[in-house]
N, CA, C and O of each residue as an XYZ file, in Angstrom:
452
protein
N      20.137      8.251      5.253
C      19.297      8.623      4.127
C      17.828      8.476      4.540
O      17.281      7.464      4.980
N      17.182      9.950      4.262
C      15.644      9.409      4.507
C      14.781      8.602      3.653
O      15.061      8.592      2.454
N      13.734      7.890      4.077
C      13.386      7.203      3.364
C      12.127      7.941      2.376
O      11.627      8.953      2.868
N      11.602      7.496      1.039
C      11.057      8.366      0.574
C      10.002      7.628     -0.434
O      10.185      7.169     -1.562
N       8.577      7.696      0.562
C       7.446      6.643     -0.294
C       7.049      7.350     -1.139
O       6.794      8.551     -1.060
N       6.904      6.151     -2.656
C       5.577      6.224     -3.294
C       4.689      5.634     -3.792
O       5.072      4.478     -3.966
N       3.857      5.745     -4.076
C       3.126      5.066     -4.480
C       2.541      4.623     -6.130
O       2.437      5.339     -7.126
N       2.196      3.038     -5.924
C       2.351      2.731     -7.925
C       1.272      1.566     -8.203
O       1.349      0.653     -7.380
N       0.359      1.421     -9.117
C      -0.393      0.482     -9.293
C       0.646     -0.757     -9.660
O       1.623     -0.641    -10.400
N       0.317     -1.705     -9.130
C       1.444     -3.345     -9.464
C       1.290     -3.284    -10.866
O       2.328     -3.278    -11.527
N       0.092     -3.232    -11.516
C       0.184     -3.110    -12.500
C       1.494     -2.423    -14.005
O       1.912     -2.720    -15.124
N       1.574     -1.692    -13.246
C       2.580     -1.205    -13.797
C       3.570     -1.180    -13.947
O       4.119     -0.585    -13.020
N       4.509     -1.665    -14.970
C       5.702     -1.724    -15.242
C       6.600     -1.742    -13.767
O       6.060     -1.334    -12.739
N       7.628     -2.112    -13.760
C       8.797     -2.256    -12.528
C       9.843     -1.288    -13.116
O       9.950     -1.311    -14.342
N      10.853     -0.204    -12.230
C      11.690      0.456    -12.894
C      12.569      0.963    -11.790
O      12.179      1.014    -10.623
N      13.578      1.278    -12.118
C      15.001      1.460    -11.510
C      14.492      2.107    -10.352
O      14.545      1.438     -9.320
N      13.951      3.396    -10.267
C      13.259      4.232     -9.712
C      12.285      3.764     -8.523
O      11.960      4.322     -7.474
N      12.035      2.851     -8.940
C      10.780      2.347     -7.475
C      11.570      1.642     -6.055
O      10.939      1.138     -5.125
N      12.866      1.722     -6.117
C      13.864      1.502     -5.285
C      13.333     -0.151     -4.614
O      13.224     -1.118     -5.368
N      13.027     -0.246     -3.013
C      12.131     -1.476     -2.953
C      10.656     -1.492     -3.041
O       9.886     -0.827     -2.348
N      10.343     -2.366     -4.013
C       8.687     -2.659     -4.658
C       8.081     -3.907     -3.244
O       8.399     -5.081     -3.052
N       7.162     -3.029     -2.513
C       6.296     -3.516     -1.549
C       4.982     -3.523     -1.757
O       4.588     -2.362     -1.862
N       4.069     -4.351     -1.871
C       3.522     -4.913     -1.974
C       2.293     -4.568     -0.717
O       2.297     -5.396      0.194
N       1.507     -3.707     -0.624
C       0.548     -3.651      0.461
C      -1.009     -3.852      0.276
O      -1.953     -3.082      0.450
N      -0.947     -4.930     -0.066
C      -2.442     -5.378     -0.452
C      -2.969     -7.075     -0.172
O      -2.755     -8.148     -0.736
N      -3.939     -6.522      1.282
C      -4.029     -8.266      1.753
C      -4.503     -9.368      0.846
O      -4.796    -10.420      1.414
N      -4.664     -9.302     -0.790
C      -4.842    -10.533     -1.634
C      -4.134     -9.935     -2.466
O      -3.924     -8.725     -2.554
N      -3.635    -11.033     -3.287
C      -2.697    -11.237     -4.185
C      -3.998    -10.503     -5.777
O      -5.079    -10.957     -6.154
N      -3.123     -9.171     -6.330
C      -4.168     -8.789     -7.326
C      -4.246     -9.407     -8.754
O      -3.171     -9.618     -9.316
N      -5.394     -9.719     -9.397
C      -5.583    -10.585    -10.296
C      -4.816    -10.128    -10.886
O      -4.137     -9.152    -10.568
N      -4.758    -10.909    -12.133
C      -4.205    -11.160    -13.598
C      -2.217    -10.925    -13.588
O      -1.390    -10.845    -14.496
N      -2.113    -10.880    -11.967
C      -0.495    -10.338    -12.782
C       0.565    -11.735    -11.926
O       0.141    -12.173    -10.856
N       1.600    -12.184    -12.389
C       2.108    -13.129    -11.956
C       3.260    -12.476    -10.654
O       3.326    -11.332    -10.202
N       3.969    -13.545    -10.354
C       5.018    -12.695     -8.914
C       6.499    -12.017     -9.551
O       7.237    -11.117     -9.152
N       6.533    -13.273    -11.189
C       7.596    -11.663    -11.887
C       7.551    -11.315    -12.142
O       8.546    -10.617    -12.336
N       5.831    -10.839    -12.975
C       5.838     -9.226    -13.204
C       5.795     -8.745    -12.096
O       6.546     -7.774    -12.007
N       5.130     -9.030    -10.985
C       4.805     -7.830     -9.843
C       6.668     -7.173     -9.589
O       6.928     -6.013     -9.269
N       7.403     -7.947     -9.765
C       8.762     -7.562     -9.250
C       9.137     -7.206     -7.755
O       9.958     -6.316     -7.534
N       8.624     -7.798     -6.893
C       8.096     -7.390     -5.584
C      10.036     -7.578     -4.882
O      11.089     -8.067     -5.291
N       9.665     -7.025     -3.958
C      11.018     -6.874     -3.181
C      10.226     -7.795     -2.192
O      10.359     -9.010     -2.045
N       9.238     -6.809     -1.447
C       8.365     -7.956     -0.278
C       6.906     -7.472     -0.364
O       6.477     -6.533     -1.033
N       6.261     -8.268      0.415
C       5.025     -8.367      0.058
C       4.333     -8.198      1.666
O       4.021     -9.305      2.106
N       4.116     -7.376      2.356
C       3.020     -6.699      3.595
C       2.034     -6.730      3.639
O       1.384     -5.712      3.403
N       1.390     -7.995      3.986
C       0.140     -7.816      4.148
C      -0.530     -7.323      5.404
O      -1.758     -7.254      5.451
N       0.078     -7.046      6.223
C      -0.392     -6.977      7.587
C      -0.661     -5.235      7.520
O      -1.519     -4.595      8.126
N       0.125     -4.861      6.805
C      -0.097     -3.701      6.393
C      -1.633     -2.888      5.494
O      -1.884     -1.687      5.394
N      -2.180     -3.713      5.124
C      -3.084     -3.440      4.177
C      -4.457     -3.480      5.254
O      -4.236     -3.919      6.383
N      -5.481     -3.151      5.008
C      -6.515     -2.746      5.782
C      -7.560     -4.346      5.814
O      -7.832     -5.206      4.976
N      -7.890     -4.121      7.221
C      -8.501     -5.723      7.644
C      -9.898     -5.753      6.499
O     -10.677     -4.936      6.007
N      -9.694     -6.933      6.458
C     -10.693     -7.945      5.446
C     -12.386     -6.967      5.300
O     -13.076     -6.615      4.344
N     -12.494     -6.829      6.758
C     -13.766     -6.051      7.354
C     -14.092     -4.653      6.399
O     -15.072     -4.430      5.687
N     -12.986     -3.877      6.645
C     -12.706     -2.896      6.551
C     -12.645     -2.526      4.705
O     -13.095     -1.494      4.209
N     -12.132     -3.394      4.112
C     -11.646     -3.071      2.836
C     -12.852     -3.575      1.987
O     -13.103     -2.920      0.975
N     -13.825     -4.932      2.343
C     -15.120     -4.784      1.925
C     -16.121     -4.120      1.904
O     -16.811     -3.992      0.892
N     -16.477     -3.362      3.485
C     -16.834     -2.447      3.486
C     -16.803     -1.264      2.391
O     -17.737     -0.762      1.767
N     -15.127     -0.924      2.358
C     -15.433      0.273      1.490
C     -15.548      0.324     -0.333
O     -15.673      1.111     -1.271
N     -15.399     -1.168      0.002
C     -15.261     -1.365     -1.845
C     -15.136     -1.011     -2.853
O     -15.723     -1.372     -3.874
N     -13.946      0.140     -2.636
C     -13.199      1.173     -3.434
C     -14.664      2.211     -3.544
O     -14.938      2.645     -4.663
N     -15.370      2.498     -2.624
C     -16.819      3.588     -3.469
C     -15.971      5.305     -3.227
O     -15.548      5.631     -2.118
N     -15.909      5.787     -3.872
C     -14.731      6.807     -3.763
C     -15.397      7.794     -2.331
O     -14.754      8.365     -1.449
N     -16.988      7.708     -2.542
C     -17.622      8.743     -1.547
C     -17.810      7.982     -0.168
O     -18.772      8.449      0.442
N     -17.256      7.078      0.420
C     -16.569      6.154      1.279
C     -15.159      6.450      1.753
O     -14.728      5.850      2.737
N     -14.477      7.266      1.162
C     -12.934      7.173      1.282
C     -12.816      8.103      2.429
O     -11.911      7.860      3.227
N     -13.603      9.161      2.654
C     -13.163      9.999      4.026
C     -13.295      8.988      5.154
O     -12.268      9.120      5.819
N     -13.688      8.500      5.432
C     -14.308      7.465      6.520
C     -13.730      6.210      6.696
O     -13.634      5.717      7.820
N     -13.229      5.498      5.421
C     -11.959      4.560      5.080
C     -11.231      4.802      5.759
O     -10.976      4.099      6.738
N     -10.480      6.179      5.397
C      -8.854      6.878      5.522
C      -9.206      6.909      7.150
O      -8.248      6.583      7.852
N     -10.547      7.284      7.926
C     -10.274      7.450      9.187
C     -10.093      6.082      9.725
O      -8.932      6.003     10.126
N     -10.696      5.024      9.903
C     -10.609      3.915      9.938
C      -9.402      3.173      9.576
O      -8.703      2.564     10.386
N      -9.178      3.262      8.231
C      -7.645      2.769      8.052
C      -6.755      3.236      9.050
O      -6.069      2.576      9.830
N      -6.867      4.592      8.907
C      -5.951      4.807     10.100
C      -5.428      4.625     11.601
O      -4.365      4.701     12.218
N      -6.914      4.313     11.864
C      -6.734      3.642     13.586
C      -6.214      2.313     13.614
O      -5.435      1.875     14.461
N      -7.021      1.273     11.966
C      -6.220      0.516     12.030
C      -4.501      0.368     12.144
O      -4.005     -0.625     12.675
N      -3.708      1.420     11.610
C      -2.774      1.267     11.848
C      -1.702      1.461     12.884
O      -0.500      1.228     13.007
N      -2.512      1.899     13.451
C      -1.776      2.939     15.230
C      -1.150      1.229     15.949
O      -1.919      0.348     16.334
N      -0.138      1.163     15.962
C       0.332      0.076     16.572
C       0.696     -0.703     15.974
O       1.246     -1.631     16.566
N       0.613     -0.744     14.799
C       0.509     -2.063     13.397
C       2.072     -2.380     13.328
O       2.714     -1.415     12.914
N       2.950     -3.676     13.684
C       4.006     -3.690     13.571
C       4.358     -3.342     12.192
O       5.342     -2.665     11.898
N       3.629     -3.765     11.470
C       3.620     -3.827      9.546
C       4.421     -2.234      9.182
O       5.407     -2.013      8.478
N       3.468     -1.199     10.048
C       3.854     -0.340      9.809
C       5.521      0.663     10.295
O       5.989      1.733      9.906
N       5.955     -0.340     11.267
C       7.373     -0.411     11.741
C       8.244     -0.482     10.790
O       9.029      0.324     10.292
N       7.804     -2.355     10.483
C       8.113     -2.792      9.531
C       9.050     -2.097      8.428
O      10.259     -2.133      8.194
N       7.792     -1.360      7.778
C       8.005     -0.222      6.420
C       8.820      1.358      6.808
O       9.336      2.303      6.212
N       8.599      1.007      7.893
C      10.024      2.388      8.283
C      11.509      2.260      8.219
O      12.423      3.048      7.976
N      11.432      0.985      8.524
C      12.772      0.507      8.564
C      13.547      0.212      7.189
O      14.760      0.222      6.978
N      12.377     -0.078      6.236
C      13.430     -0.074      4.864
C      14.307      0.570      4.729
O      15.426      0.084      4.568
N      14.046      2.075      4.754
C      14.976      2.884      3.944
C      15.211      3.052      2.337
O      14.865      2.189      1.531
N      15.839      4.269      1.982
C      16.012      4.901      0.728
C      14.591      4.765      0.166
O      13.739      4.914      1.041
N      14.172      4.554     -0.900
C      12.999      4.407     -1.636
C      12.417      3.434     -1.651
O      13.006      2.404     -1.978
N      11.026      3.411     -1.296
C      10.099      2.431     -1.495
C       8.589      2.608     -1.911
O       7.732      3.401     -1.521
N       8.561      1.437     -2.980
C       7.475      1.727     -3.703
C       6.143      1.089     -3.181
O       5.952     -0.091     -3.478
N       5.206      1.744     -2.436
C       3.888      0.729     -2.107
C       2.725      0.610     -3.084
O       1.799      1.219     -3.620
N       3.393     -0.629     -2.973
C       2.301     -1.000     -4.663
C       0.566     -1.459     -4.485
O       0.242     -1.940     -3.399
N      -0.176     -1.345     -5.238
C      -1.941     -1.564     -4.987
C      -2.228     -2.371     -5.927
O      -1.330     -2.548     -6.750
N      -3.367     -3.022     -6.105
C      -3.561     -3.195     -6.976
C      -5.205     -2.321     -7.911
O      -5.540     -2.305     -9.095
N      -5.803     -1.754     -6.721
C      -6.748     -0.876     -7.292
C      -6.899     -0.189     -8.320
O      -5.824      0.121     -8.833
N      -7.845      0.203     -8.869
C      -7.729      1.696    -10.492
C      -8.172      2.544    -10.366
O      -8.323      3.251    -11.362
N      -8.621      2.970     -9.166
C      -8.287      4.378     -8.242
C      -7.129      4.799     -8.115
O      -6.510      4.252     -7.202
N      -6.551      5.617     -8.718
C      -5.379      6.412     -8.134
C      -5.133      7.314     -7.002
O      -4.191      7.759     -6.346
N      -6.372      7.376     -7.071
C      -6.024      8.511     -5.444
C      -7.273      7.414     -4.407
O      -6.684      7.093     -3.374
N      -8.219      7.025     -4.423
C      -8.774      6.637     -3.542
C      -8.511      4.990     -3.191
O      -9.257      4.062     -3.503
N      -7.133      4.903     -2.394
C      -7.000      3.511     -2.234
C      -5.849      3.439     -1.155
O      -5.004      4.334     -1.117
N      -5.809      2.183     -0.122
C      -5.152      2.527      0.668
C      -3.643      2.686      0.642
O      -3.063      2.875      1.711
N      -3.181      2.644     -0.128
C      -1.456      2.998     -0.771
C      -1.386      4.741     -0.013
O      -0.592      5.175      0.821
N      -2.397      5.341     -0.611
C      -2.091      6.762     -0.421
C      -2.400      7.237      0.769
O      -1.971      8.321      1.162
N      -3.388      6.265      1.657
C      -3.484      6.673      3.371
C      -2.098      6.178      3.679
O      -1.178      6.974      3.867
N      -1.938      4.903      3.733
C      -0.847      4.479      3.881
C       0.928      5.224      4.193
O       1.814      5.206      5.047
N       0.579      5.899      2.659
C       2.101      6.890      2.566
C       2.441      7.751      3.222
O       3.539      8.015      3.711
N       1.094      8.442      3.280
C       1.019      9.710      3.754
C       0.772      9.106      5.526
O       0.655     10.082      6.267
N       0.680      7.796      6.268
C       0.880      7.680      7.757
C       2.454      7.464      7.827
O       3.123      7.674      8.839
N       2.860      7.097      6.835
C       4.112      7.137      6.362
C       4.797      7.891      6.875
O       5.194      7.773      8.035
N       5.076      8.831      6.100
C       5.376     10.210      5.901
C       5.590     11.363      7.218
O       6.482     12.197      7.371
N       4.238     10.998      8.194
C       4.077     11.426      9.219
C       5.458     11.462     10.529
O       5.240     11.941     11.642
């Protein structure tokens, strides 16, 4: 079975559908506890270095340049092994309120690749 990411703010509700709920965000995001998050596992190694994610501080007109960066960060990243190996569905969760500009969606889509 191939495997088949998507992506979901933690925020949001947990549901049958999000198959395993992963967690790719190097700090734990405010206000929500570890049973709401409903986490299957939690990747941080996966999420973009400390450097990197201050830098872009969610500024949306930052994100072309992020996504390139994120991405080199990940060329080699066991993390990103890691997340291949699940299988069936998996949900990579953020905690950002960007929906499209955040690293979940570089992420998926190196995924995907």
């Amino acid at each position: 079975m191939a495997t088949k990411y998507r992506i979901k703010r933690v925020y949001e509700p947990a549901a049958k559908a999000d198959g395993k709920r992963v967690l790719v965000d190097r700090v734990w995001p405010r206000g929500i506890s570890k049973d709401a998050a409903a986490l299957t596992d939690w990747v941080k190694d996966a999420a973009p270095s400390t450097g990197l994610r201050k830098w872009f501080g969610h500024r949306p007109e930052r994100f072309a340049e992020f996504r390139k960066r994120y991405v080199a960060e990940l060329k080699g990243n066991a993390a990103v092994d890691e997340l291949r190996t699940l299988g069936g569905t998996v949900t990579l969760l953020y905690g950002a309120k960007d929906k499209e500009h955040n690293q979940a969606v570089v992420l998926r889509d190196v995924l995907e690749r």
